[in-house]
C-alpha positions in Angstrom: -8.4 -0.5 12.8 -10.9 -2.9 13.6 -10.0 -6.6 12.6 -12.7 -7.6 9.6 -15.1 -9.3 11.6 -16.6 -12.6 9.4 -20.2 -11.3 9.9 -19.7 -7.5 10.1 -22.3 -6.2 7.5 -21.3 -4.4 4.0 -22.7 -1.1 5.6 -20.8 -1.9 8.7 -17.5 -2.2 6.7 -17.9 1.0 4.6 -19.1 3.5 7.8 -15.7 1.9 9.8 -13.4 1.7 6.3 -14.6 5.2 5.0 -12.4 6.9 2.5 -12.6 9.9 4.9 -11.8 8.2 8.0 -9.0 5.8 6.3 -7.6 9.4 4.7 -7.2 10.1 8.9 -5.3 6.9 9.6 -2.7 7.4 6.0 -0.1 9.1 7.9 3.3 7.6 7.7 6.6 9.0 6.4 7.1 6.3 4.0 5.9 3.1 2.6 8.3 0.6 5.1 6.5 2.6 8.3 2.7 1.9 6.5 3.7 -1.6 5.5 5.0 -2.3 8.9 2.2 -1.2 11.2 -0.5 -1.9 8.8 -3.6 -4.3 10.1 -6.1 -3.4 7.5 -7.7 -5.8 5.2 -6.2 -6.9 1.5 -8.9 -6.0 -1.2 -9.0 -9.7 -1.6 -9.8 -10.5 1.4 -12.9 -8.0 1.6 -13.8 -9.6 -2.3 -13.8 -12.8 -0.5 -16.1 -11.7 2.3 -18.4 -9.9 0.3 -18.1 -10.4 -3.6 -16.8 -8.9 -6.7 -19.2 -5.9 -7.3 -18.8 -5.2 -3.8 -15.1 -4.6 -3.7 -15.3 -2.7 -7.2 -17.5 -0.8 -5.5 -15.3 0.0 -2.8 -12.4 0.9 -5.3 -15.1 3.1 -6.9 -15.8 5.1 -4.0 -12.4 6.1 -3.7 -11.8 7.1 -7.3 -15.3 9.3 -7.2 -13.6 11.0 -4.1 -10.2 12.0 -5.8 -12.8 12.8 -9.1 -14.7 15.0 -7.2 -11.4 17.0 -5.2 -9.0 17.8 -8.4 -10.7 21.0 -10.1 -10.6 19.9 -13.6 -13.5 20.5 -16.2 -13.3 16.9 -17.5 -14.3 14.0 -14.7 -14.3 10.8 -15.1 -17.7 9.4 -16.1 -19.3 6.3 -14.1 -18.3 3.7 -17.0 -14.5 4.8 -16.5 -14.9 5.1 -12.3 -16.0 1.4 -12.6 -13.3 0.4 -15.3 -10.9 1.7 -13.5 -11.5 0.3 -10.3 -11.6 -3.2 -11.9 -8.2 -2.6 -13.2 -7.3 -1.7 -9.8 -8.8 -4.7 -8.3 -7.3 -7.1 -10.8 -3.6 -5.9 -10.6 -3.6 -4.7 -7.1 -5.4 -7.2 -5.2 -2.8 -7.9 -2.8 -2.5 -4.5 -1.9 -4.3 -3.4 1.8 -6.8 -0.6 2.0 -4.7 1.5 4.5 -2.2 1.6 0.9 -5.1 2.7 -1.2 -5.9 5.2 0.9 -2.2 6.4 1.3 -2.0 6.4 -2.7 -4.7 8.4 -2.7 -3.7 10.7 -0.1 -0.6 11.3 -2.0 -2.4 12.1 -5.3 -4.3 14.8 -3.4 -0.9 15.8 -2.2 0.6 16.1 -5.8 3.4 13.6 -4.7 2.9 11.2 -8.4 2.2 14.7 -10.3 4.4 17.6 -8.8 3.6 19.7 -11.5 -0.1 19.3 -11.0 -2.8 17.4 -12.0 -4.7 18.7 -15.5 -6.7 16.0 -16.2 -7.6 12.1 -14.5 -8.5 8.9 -16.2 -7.9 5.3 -15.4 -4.3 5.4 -17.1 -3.2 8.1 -14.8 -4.8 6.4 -11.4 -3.0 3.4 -12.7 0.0 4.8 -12.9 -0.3 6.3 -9.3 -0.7 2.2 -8.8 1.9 1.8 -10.4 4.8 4.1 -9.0 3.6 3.4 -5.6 4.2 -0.8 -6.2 7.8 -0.2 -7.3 8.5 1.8 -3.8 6.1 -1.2 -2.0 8.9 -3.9 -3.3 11.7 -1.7 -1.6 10.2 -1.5 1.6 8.6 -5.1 1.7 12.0 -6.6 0.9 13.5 -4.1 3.7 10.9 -5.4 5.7 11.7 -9.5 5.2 15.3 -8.7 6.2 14.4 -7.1 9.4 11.8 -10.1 10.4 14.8 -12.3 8.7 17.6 -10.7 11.6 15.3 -10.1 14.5 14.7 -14.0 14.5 18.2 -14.2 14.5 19.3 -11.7 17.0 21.8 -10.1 14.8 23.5 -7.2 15.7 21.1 -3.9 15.0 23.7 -2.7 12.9 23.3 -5.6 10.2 19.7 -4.4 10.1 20.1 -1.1 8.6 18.3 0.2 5.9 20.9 1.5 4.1 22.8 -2.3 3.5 22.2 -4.0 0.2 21.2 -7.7 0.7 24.7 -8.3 -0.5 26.1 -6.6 2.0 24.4 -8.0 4.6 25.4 -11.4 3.7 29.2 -10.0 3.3 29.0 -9.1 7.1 27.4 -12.1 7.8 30.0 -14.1 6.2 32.4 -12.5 8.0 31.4 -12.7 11.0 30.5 -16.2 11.0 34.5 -16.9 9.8 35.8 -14.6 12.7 33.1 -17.3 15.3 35.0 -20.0 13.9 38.7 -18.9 13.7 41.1 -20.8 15.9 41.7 -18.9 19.3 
């Protein structure tokens, strides 16, 4: 993905960060593998470049698109679209576009609703938001411990996943009184 260029045009930015082209690029097995490869834009970032109303209307366009894919009698109506996508905005700012368009990939998939979807409003999108920052804190704190042991050249297997950061210190600890131990 293109680096947001300072003077790239608002047309610019939506033909290169479409929702159907971004839907293309949402393809990792979990949130650590998204988080870790992930050089799109924050939606504050683009709100700085080009304004409020733009980036509500970005959120917008992505909520029309999941409005307009589930099969249900009742949309959402323009007034909740917009709502919605300032909620979004105002909760979730921190949150890249390459992660909107994976949460919204999974609510295509029927990954927050396995049962299926039978009706969408701003409360349900939200909640999408929602579940998907409670895995985000997993895999960005997963993410931190790696940086924390590649810059210290531990050992891979004080990197893996599956340690808590207790446990990581425990082996740490240890291993730092078995350096200093008389010989």
């Amino acid at each position: 993905m293109d680096k947001l260029e300072k003077y790239e045009s608002k047309d610019e930015f939506l033909v290169k960060r479409s929702p159907n082209r971004l839907f293309k690029l949402a393809n990792y097995e979990s949130n650590y593998q998204l988080l870790k490869n992930d050089k799109t834009e924050k939606l504050a970032t683009i709100k700085k470049q080009y304004g409020y109303n733009f980036i509500q209307g970005y959120i917008s366009l992505w909520i029309q698109d999941i409005n307009k894919f589930l099969n249900l009698t009742e949309k959402m109506n323009e007034e909740q679209i917009y709502q919605t996508a300032d909620l979004i905005y105002q909760k979730y700012y921190y949150f890249s576009i390459l992660e909107i368009a994976s949460i919204f990939k999974r609510a295509k998939l029927g990954e927050f609703n396995p049962k299926g979807i039978f009706r969408i409003d701003g409360m349900v999108i939200l909640a999408w938001f929602d579940s998907y920052d409670k895995e985000r804190i997993n895999s960005v704190e997963r993410l931190s411990l790696d940086k924390h042991y590649i810059k210290k050249e531990k050992e891979p297997e004080t990197r893996q996943s599956s340690k808590t950061l207790r446990e990581v210190i425990k082996i740490s600890k240890a291993k730092k009184d078995e350096q200093n131990r008389p010989k």
